[in-house]
N, C-alpha and C positions, 0 to 999 in steps of 0.2 A: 677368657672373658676380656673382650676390650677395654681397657679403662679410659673413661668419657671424659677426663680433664688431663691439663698436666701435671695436675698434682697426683692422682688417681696413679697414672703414670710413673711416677718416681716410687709412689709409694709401693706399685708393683715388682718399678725396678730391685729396689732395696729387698724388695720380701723373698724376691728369685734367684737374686745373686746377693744379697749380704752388703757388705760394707765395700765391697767392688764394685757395687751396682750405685750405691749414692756417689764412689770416686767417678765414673761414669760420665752421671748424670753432671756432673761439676762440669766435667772435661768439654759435654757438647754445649754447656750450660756459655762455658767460656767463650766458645767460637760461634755457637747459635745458639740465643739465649729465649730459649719458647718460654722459660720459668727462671725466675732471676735466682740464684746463690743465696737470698736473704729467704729465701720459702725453704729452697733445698735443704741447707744445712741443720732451722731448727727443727725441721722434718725427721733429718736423719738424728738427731740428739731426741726425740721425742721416741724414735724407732729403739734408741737403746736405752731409754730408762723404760721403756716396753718389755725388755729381754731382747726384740728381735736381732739387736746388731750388738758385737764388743765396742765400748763407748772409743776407745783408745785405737781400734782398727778406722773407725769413724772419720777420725781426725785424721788419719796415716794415710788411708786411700781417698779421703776428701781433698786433701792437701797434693799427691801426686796426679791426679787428677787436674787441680786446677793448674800444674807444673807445665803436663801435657798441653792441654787445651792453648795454655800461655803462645808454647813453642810453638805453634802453628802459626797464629799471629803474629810472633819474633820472625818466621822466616817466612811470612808473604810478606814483613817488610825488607826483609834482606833479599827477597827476590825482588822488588821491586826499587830499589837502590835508593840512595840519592838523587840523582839526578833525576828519573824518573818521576820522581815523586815532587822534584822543584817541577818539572814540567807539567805535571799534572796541576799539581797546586795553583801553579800561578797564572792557570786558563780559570781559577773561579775570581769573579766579578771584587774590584777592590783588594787583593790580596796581590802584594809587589813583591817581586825577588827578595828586596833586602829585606822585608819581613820574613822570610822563609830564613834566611840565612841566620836575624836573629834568634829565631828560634832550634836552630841546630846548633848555636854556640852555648845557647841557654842549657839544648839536651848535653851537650857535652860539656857544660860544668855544673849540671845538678843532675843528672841523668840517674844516678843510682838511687838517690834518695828518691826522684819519680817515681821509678819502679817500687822500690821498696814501700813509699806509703801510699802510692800509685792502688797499689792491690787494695786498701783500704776503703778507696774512694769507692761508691757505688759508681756506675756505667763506665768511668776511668780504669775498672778495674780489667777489663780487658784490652782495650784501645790503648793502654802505655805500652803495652807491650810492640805493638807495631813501629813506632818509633827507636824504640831499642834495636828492633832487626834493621829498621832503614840505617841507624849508625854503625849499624856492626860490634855493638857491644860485646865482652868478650861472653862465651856461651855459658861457661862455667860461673859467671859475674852473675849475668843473668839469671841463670838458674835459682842460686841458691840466694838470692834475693827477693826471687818470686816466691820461693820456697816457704822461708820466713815471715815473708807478708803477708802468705798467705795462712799460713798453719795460725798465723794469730787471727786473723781473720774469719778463719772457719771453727778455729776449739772456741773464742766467742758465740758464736752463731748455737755450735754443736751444743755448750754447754746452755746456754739459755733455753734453747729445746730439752733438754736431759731437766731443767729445772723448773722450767713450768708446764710439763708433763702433757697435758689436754690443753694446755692455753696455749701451747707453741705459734700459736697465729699473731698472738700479740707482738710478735718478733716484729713481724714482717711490716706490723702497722707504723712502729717505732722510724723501723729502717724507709722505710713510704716517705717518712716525713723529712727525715734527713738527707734523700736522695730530689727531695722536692728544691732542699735548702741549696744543695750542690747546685739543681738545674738554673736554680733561680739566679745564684751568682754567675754561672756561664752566661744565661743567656743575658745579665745587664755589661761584663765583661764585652759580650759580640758586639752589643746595639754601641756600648763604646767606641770599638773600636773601629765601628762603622763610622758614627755620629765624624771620628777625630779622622780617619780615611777620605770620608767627604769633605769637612772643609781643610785639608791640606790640598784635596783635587781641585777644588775650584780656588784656593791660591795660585797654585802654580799659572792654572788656567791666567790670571789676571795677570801673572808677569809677564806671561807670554804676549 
């Protein structure tokens, strides 16, 4: 039987293959996210105060999973280098080299901590990871920092699903709202730094 949603989907995942199938679902969750990590995990913690999954493999292959999916993202950015990616960058509208530059001094002196609570963040939680492959972070740094941030990240998720058994959805409402809070301070952060990009442009403009 087809299952008719994404969640339908994981749920099948999980029932066919166990606690390898919600590590899985993490992993393509990470690099194509059809169903975000905040449904998935208290999914898969609801599957094992069910019986269907061991709570402790949950966590184990949910966490390697989001390890994987990370390393894809770490090396399309280290395929895509430095320079490439100043190139690329500095063709979108108002973004200048030397902001590109401050922000590679930025990643390489807070870059671990990034990653580390990077994982934490809803939709950052994949996307830091690309920056790490563009600098070349070391692999084993990287990893076991994903690693960590992530295992906290998902034994919360796991355990709130394992503990509010049939309510497990209420995760996801929680996580809604906190992921709203994130978007909300990005997007006043952009219009910032829009608002201060425009009138340095038409400074310059009047020296000239």
């Amino acid at each position: 039987m087809i299952a008719s949603s994404p969640e339908q989907w994981v749920n099948t995942l999980m029932d066919t293959l166990g606690a390898p199938g919600a590590g899985l679902a993490i992993a393509l969750e990470s690099v194509f996210p059809p169903l975000p990590s905040e449904v998935i995990l208290p999914l898969a913690g609801f599957s094992a105060g069910a019986g269907k999954l061991n709570l402790a493999a949950a966590v184990l292959w949910t966490t390697a999973g989001s390890v994987v999916g990370a390393l894809v993202l770490y090396w399309l950015g280290a395929w895509l280098g430095r320079d490439r990616t100043v190139t690329l960058a500095s063709k979108v509208p108002l973004v200048k080299r030397r902001d590109l530059e401050r922000a590679d001094d930025w990643f390489g002196r807070h870059g671990r901590k990034a990653v580390l609570l990077g994982r934490m963040v809803p939709v950052f939680r994949s996307l830091v990871s690309v920056p790490a492959g563009v600098e070349r972070m070391p692999l084993p740094t990287f990893v076991g920092l994903t690693a960590l941030g992530s295992a906290i990240w998902n034994t919360a998720f796991i355990m709130a699903g394992y503990a509010l058994g049939e309510n497990w959805k209420k995760v996801s409402g929680h996580v809604a709202t906190y992921s709203q809070l994130v978007l909300g301070v990005v997007a006043l952060a952009l219009v910032a730094f829009v608002i201060r990009r425009l009138i340095r442009s038409r400074n310059e403009k009047r020296r000239e």
